[in-house]
Each structure stands twice: as C-alpha cells, then as structure tokens.
C-alpha positions as CSV (number, residue, x, y, z in Angstrom):
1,X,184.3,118.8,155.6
2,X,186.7,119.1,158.5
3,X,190.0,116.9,157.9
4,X,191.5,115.3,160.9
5,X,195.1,114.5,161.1
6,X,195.9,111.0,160.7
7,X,198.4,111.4,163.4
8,X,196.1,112.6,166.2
9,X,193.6,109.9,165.3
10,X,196.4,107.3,165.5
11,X,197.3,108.7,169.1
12,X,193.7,109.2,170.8
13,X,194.0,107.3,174.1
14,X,191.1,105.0,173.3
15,X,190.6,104.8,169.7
16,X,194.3,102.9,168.8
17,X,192.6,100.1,167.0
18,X,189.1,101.3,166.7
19,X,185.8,99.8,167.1
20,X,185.3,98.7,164.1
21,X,182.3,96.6,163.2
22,X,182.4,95.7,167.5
23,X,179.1,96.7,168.9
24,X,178.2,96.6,172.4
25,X,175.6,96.9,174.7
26,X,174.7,99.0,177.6
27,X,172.1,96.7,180.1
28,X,170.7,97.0,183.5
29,X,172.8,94.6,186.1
30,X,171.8,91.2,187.0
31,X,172.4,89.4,190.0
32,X,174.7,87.4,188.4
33,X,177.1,90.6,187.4
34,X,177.6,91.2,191.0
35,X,180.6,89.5,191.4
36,X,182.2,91.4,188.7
37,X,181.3,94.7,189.7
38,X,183.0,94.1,192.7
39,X,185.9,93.0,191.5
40,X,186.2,96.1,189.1
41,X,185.6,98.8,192.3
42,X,188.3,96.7,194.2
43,X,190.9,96.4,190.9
44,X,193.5,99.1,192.5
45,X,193.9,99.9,188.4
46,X,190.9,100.8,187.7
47,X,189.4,102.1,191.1
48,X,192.6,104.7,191.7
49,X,190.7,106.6,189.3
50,X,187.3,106.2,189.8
51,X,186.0,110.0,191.5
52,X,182.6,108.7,192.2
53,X,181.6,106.3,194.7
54,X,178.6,104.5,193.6
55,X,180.2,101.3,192.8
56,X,179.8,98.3,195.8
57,X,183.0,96.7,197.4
58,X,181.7,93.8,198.6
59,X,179.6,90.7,197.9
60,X,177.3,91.9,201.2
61,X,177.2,95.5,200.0
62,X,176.6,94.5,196.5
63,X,173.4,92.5,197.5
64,X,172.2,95.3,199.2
65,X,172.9,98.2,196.5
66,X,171.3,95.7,193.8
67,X,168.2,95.2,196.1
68,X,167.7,98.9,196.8
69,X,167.8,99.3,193.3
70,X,165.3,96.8,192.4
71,X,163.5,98.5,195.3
72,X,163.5,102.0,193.7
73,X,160.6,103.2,192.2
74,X,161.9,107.1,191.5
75,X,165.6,106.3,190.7
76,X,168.1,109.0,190.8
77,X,171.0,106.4,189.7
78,X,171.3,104.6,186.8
79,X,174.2,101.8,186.9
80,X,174.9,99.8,183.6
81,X,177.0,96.7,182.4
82,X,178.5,97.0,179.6
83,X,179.0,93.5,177.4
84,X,179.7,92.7,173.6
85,X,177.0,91.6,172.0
86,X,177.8,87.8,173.0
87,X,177.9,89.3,176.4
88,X,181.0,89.1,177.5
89,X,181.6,91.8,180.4
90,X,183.6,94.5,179.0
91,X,182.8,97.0,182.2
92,X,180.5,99.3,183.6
93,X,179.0,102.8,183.9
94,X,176.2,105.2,185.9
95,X,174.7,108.2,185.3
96,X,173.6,110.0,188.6
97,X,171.0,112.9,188.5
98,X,172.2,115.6,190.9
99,X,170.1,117.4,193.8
100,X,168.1,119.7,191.3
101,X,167.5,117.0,188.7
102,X,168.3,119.1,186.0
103,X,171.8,117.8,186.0
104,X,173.5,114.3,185.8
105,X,176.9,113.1,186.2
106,X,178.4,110.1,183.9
107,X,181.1,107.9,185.4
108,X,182.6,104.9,183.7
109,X,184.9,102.1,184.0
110,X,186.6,99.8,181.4
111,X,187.8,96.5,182.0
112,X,192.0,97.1,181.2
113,X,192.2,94.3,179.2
114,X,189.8,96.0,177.0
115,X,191.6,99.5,177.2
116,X,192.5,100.9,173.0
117,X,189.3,99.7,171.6
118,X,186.9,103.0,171.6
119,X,184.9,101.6,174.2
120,X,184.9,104.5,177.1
121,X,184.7,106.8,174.1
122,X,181.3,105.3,172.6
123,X,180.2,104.5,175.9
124,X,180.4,108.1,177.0
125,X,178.5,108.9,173.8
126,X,175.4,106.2,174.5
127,X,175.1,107.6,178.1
128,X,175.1,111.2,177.3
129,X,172.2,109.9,174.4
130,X,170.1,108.2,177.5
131,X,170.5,110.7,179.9
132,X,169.0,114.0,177.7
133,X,166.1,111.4,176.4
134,X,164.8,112.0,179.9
135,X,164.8,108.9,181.5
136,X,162.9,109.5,184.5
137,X,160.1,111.3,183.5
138,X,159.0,112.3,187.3
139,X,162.0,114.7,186.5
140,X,162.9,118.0,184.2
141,X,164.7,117.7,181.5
142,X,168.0,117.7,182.0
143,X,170.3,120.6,180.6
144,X,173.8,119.6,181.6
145,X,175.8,116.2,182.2
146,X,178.9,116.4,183.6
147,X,182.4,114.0,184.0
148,X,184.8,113.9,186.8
149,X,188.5,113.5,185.2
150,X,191.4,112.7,187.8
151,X,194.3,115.4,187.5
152,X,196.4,112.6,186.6
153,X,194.6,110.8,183.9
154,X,195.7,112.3,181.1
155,X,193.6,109.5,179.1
156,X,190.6,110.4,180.7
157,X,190.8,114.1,180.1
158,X,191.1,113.4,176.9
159,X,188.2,111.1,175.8
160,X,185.5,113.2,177.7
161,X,187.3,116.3,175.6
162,X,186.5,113.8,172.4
163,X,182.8,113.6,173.2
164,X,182.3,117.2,173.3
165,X,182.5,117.8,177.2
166,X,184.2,121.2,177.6
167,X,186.7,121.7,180.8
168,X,185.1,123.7,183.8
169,X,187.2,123.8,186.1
170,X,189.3,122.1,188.7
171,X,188.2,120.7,192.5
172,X,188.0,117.9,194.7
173,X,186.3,114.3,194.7
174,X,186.2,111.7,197.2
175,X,187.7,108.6,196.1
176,X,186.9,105.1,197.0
177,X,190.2,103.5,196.4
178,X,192.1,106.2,198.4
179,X,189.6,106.7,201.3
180,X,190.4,110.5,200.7
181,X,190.0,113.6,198.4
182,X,191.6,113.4,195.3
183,X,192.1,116.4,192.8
184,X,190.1,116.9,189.9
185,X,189.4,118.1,186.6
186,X,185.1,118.8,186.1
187,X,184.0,119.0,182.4
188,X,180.0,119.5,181.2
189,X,178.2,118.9,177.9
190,X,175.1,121.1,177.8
191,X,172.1,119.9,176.3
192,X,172.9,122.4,173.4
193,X,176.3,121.1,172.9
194,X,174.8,117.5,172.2
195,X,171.8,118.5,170.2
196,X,174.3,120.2,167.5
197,X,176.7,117.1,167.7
198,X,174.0,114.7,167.1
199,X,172.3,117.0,164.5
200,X,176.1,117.2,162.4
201,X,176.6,113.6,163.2
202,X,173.4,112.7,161.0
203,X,171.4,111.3,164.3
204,X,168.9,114.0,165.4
205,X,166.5,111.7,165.4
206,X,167.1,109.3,168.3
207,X,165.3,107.0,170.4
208,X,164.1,107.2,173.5
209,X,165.2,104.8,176.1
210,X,162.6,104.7,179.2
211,X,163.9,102.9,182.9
212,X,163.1,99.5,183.0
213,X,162.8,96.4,185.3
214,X,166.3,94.6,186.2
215,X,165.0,91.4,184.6
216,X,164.5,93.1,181.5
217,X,167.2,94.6,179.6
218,X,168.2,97.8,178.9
219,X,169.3,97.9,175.5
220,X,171.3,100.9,174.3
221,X,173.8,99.9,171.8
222,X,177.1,101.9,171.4
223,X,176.8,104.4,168.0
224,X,177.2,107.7,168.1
C-alpha cells in the first residue's frame, strides 16, 4: 500500500482538520435557499473565483432561474445545495452537460467560514459519482467531466488535482464577479480515470442517482 507523507496530508488546502465522522448532503434547491445563493454569487470572496456563470445575482433573477428549472423537463444543468446533515447551508455546486452531452463541467462553491474541513474535496468526489451514473438518461453517457481552476487559486488547483482531475491546459473564462475574462487553468477526469479510482477505493459498486422533482430531495451524501 502507497504511504502518504504526513506532512503533505497535514498541508492539503482543504483537508487541515478533516471530515471526520461530518457527513453532508448534496440536495436540489428550494425556494427557501434562494436567498443564500444569492448572497454566495454576490460574496466578492467567493465569486472572484467562480469561472462559471450559472449562479443568480439577484432575488428577481433567482426567481426566475429556480422557475425555469422547475420548468425543465430535459435539464442540461444540475445546481445543488450543499447542507450538513441537520441542514445547515454549507454551500453550493452544478454540474453542466456541454453542447455534445458527452461532457459535463463541475463548479463549486464553499461557504469561507467552512473553508479546511474537506468539504470542496468530497464534494467534488460526490459530483463526479452523479454525473458518470448518467443522470439524464435522454443523454449518452458521459466520458469526461471537467473543472475550471483560476490561475490564482493555488487552493483550487490543488483539490481538483486531489480528486484525480489531470491538468489540460490553460485559457480563458468569463467571470461574474469581474464582468470580464479571467485566466484559467482546465483540468478533466475521464470516465476511465474514475472507474479505476472507485474500483481501488473499494466502491465499484455505486448507486445510481436519477433527476428528481425540486420538492423532493436529491440525496447524494459526501463519501468517496
């Protein structure tokens, strides 16, 4: 078995104190985690980062982005809350199927306050989990997921490296918070990358979560 040096497990951006025993829980928003979602795209911390615009800036435009996707019967996005398992709001994520369908992208957002518990790191790993179970079925399989690292986030760069994504290059995004293009870093985890991971991790056999009304939770707990 590989040994891994205490030292680089003491200094991994988001593993400090560990997880521990601290599940959480990956759900569909509510109306009621509107507000909140707001106020993370428009927390300058947290949004300077953020190289994906799919997040709503306002209470008008979050009424609207929740009722379209209420609305959507074929969905190509797929936002999540993120809660403890007393459900109290820890942050959010989406995964977003590209134009041919047979790639998605994961972005994700942590509250700061909750920054050094493990959560971006085993939140990453639950996404990539849902997004090769297939969860729209209208669509292939997908073969590749991919994570959008600002130059600067050294942090970043560094968890999606921890969760198997391999580096892919460098470009541009447009950012939300800067009303601009930012540079950026583009990693992928291939379907065969995650297979072998789950397979050496003991978990091969996983299950499948399907897309589900708003009202009814989508549970996908945080273990990989």
């Amino acid at each position: 078995m590989l040994d891994i040096d205490k030292k680089l497990q003491q200094t991994e951006p988001d593993c400090s104190e560990g997880l521990g025993n601290k599940n959480f829980l990956l759900r569909q928003p509510a109306q009621a985690d509107l507000d909140m979602l707001v106020a993370s795209a428009t927390n300058p911390v947290l949004a300077k980062n953020l190289c994906s615009n799919w997040l709503p800036t306002s209470s008008r435009a979050a009424d609207l982005w929740f009722a379209s996707h209420n609305q959507e019967t074929n969905p190509t996005d797929f936002p999540f809350v993120l809660t403890d398992m007393k459900g109290n709001y820890l942050g959010t994520a989406c995964l977003m199927l590209q134009e041919e369908r047979t790639q998605a992208e994961i972005s994700i957002m942590i509250c700061r306050d909750k920054w050094q518990n493990g959560y971006a790191t085993r939140a990453i790993q639950a996404l990539a989990d849902f997004a090769f179970s297939n969860p729209n079925q209208n669509h292939p399989k997908l073969q590749t997921v991919t994570a959008q690292c600002r130059v600067s986030c050294r942090k970043s760069r560094r968890i999606v490296e921890k969760c198997g994504f391999q580096y892919s290059g460098t470009g541009m995004a447009q950012s939300p918070h800067y009303r601009g293009m930012i540079p950026i870093d583009r990693y992928h985890l291939d379907r065969g990358i995650w297979t072998a991971i789950r397979h050496w991790a003991g978990a091969s056999h996983m299950p499948i979560y399907r897309n589900q009304p708003t009202n009814q939770p989508l549970e996908v707990k945080g273990a990989a």
